[in-house]
One Martini backbone bead per residue (centre of mass of N, CA, C, O) as a GRO file, in nm:
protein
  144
    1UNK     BB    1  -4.582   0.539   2.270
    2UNK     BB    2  -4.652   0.256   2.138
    3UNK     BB    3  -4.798   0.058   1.910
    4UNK     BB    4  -4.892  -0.183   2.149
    5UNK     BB    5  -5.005   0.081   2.322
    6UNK     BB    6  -5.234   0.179   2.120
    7UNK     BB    7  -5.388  -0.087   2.050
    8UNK     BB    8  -5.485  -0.148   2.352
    9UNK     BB    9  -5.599   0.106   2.380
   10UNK     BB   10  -5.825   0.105   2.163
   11UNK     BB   11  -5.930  -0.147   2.241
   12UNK     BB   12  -6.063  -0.029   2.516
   13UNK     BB   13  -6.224   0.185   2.394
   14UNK     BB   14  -6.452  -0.038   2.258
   15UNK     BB   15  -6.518  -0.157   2.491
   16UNK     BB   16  -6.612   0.115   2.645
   17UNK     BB   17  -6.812   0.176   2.408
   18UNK     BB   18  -6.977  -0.058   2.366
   19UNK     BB   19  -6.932  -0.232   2.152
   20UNK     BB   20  -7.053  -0.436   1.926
   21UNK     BB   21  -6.945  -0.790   1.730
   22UNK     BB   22  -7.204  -0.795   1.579
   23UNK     BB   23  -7.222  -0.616   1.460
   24UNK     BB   24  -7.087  -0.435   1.169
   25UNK     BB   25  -6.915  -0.213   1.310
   26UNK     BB   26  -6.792  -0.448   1.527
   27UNK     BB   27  -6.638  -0.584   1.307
   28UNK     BB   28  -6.533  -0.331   1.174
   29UNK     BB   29  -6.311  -0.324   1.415
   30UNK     BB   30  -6.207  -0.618   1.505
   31UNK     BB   31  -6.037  -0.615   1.237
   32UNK     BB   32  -5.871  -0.349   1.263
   33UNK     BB   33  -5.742  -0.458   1.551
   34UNK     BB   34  -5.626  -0.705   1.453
   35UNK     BB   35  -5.457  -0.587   1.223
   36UNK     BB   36  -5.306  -0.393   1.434
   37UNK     BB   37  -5.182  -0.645   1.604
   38UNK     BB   38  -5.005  -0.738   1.392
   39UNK     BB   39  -4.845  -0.497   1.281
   40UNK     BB   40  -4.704  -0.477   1.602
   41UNK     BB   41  -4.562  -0.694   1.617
   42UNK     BB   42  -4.395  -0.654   1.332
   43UNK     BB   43  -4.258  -0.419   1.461
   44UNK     BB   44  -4.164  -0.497   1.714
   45UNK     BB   45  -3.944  -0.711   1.557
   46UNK     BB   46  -3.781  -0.528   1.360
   47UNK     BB   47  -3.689  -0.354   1.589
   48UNK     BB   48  -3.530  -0.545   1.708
   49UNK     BB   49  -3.329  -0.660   1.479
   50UNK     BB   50  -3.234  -0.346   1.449
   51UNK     BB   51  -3.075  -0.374   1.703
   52UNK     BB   52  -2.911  -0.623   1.660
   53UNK     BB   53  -2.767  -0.542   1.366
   54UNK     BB   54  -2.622  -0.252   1.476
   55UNK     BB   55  -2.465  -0.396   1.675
   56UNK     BB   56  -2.333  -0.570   1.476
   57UNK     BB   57  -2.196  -0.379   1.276
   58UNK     BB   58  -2.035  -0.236   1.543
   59UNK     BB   59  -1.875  -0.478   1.594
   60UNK     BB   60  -1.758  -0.482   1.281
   61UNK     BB   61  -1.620  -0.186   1.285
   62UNK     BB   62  -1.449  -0.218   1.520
   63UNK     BB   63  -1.282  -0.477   1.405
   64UNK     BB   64  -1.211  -0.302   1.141
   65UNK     BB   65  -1.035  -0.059   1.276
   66UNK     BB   66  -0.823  -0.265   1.377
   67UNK     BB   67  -0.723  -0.379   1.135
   68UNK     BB   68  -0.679  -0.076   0.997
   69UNK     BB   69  -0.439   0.000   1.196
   70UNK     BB   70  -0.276  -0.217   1.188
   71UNK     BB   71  -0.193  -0.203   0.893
   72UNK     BB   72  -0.147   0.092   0.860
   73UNK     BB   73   0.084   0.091   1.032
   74UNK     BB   74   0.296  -0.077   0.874
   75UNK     BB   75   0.286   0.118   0.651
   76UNK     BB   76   0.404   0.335   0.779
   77UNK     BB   77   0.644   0.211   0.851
   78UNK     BB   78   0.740   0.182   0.529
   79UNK     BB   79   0.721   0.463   0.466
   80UNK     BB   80   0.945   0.556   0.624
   81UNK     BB   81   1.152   0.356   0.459
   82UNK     BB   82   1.089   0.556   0.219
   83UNK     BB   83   1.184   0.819   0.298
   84UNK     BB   84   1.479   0.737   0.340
   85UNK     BB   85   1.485   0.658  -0.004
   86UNK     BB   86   1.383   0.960  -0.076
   87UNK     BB   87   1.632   1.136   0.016
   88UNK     BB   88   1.785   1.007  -0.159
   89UNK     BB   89   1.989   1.008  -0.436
   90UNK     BB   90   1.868   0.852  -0.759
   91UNK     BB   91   1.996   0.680  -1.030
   92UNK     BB   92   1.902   0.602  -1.380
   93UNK     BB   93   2.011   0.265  -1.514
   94UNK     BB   94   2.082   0.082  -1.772
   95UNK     BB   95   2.132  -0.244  -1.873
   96UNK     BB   96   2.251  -0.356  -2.155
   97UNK     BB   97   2.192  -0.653  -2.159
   98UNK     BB   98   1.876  -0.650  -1.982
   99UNK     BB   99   1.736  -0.349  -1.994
  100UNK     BB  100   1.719  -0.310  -1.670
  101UNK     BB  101   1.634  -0.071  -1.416
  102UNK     BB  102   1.876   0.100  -1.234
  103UNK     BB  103   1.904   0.195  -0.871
  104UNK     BB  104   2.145   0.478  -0.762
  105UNK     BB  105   2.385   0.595  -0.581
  106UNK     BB  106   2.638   0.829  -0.533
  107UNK     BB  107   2.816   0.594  -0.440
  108UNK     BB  108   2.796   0.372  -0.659
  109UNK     BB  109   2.899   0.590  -0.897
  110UNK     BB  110   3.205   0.575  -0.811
  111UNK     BB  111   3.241   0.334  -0.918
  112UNK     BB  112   3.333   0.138  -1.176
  113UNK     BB  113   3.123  -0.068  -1.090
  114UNK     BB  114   2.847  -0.291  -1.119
  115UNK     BB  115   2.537  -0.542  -1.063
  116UNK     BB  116   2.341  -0.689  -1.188
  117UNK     BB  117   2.047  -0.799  -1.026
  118UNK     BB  118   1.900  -0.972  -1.265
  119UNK     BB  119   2.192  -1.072  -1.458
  120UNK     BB  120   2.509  -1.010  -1.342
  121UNK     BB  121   2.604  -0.780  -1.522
  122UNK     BB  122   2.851  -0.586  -1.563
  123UNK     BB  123   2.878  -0.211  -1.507
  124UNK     BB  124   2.977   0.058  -1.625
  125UNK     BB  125   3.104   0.376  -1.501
  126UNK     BB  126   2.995   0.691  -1.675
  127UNK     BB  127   3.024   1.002  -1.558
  128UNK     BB  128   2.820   1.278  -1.689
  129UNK     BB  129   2.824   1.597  -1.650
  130UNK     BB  130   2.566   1.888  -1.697
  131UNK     BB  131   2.683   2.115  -1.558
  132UNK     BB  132   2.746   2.492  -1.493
  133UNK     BB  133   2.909   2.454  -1.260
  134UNK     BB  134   3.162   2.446  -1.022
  135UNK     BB  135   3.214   2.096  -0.901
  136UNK     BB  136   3.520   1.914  -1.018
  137UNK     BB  137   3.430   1.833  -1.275
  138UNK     BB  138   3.527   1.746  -1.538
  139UNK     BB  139   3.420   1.919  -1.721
  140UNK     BB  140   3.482   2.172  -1.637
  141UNK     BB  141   3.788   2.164  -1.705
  142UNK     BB  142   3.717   2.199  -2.012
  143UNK     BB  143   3.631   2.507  -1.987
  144UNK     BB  144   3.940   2.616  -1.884
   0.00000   0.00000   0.00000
């Protein structure tokens, strides 16, 4: 039963009660109904309102979740293309003339030059071996 459904209710009993509203008593009822039946009618009104509004949320959730699937897809496709960027080994150079770190492939390292993407300066590449194991590089030659 709702609230404006129990308010009149009420009106009914107090009616079938033959209450008088001319005496005290029929008066401090009929205010107390005419309060409950204003109550009720807000109450009946935010109800709705907040079913318009939830309605509307879901709306804008349900649109919300499509633009983070579309945004996120896309991010997904360039990790995708970060994930073959970090797949391969790359080693860290500073350009000597304007000091900025350039990151290169083994492939970029056999050259014996690059040029710097920033300032455009030729970079001499002098490759020096750090390891322990012989892997053909001059080091090994080195130490035999």
């Amino acid at each position: 039963m709702t609230i404006t459904e129990k308010v009149a209710y009420i009106k009914g009993l107090v009616s079938g009660l033959g209450i008088d509203d001319s005496t005290a008593e029929g008066k401090v009822f009929a205010a107390i109904i005419d309060a409950l039946d204003d109550i009720s009618l807000t109450v009946t009104d935010l109800e709705n309102e907040l079913t318009e509004l939830t309605e509307q949320v879901d709306e804008i959730d349900d649109d919300l979740a499509a633009v983070e699937d579309d945004f996120y897809e896309d991010e997904d496709e360039e990790d995708d293309d970060d994930d073959d960027f970090h797949d391969d080994e790359f080693y860290e150079i500073e350009c000597p003339s304007c000091k900025e770190l350039i990151y290169v492939d083994e492939e970029a390292l056999g050259e014996e030059e690059i040029v710097c993407p920033n300032c455009g300066e030729k970079i001499d590449i002098d490759v020096e071996c750090d390891c322990d194991e012989c892997c053909g590089c001059d080091d090994d030659k080195d130490e035999n």
